[in-house]
N, C-alpha and C positions, 0 to 999 in steps of 0.2 A: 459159653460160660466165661471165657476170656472177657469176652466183649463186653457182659454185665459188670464184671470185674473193673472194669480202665473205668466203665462209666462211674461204678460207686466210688471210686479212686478218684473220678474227676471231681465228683460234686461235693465230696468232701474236702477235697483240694481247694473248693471254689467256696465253700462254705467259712474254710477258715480262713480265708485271705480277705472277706467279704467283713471280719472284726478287724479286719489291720487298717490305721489309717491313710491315706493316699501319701505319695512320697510328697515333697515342698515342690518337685516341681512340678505336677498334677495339680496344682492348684492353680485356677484360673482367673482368682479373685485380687483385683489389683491392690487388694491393701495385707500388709503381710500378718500372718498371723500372730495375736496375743502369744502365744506360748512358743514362738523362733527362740533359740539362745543365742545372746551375744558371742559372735566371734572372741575366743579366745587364746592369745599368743602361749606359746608352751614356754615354760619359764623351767632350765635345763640347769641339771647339779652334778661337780663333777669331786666325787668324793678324794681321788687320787686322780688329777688328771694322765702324768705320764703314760700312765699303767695305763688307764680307759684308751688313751689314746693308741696305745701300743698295740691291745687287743680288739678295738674298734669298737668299742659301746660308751655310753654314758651311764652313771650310774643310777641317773632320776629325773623323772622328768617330772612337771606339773601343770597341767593344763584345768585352768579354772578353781576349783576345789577339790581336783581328783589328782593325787600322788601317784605315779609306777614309781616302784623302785626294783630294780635291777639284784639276784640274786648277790648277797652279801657271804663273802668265803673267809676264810683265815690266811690275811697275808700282811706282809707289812706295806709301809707307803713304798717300795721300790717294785713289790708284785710278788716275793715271794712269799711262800705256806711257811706259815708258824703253828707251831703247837703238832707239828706231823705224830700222826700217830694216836694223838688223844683227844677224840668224837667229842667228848665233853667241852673243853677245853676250846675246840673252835666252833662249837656252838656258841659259847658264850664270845667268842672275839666277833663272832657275825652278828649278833644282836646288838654288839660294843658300835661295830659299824653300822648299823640300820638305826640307829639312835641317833647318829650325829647326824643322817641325812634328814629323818626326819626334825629333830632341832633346826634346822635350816629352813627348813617349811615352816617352824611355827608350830610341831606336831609333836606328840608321844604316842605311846603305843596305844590309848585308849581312841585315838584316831584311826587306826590300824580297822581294816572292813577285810581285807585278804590276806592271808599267809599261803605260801607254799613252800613245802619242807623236802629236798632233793638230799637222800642220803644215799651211803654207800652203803650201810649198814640198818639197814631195819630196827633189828634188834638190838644194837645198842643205842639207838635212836631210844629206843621206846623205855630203854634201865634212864636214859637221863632229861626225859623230856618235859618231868617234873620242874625242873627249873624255868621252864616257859609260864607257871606262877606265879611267879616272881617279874615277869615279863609285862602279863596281861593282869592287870588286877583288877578293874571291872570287869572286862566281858572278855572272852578268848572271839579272834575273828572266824570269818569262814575259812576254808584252806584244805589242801591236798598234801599229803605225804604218801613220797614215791620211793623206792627204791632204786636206785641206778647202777647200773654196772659202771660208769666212772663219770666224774666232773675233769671240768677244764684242765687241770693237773693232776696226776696220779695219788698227789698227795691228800690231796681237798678229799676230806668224806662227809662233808654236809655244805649244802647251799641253800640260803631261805631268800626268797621274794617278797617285797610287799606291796599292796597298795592300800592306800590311805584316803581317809575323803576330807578335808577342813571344812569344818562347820564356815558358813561366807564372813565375809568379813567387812 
């Protein structure tokens, strides 16, 4: 029984790798293929450097038409939380900050393809998250809200991420 097992395991295995197409360097055809993408330089945004520097990330990267951005908290340009205490409050100072990275791209929110929403607080996530309306006014993106038992500083009770795609240019 085992052994019919591993087999139907195999050939479905084999079955679905059999739609995937060979990697670029299984190709043996000396001319390269129509659909390769151009190498792309990552073009890096550093919204506060010090800080980025201090805790070792960057805030954005851009590699061709596709935006990461780096979760956006409630701090001032020296690293410290503002607004301690009131969810609301540094929700809106995070989107203050995910606004000017994207402006730097070229971008607003209707650019926005990903959000992820890291809270301390679920539920008062959930009394103020009506204001992300206001945020997204064509289309809300895809995206995850989690709950966390804590962010980077005790004080932080929400982190959001984005990635963004610019139409080419």
């Amino acid at each position: 029984m085992i052994r019919n097992t591993l087999f139907v395991t195999g050939l479905l295995g084999l079955s679905l790798l059999a739609g995937c197409p060979a990697p670029e360097s299984a190709n043996n055809s000396a001319e390269a293929p129509k659909h390769a993408a151009k190498a792309e330089t990552p073009e890096y945004f550093l919204l506060r450097p010090e800080v980025e520097k201090q805790y070792g990330y960057t805030h954005a990267v851009r590699i061709g038409n596709d935006i990461k951005i780096s979760g956006a908290v409630s701090m001032d340009d020296k690293g410290n939380p503002t607004a301690v205490g009131d969810l609301e409050q540094q929700m809106k100072n995070a989107y203050s900050d995910l606004e000017k990275v994207l402006k730097h791209y070229g971008c607003t929110f209707d650019d926005v393809v990903a959000e992820n929403v890291y809270t301390t607080d679920m539920a008062g996530f959930m009394k103020v998250s009506g204001y992300r309306n206001s945020i997204y006014k064509k289309q809300f993106p895809t995206g995850t809200w989690v709950e966390v038992k804590g962010l980077a500083l005790p004080e932080f009770m929400i982190e959001i991420e984005l990635e963004a795609h610019k139409a080419g240019d």
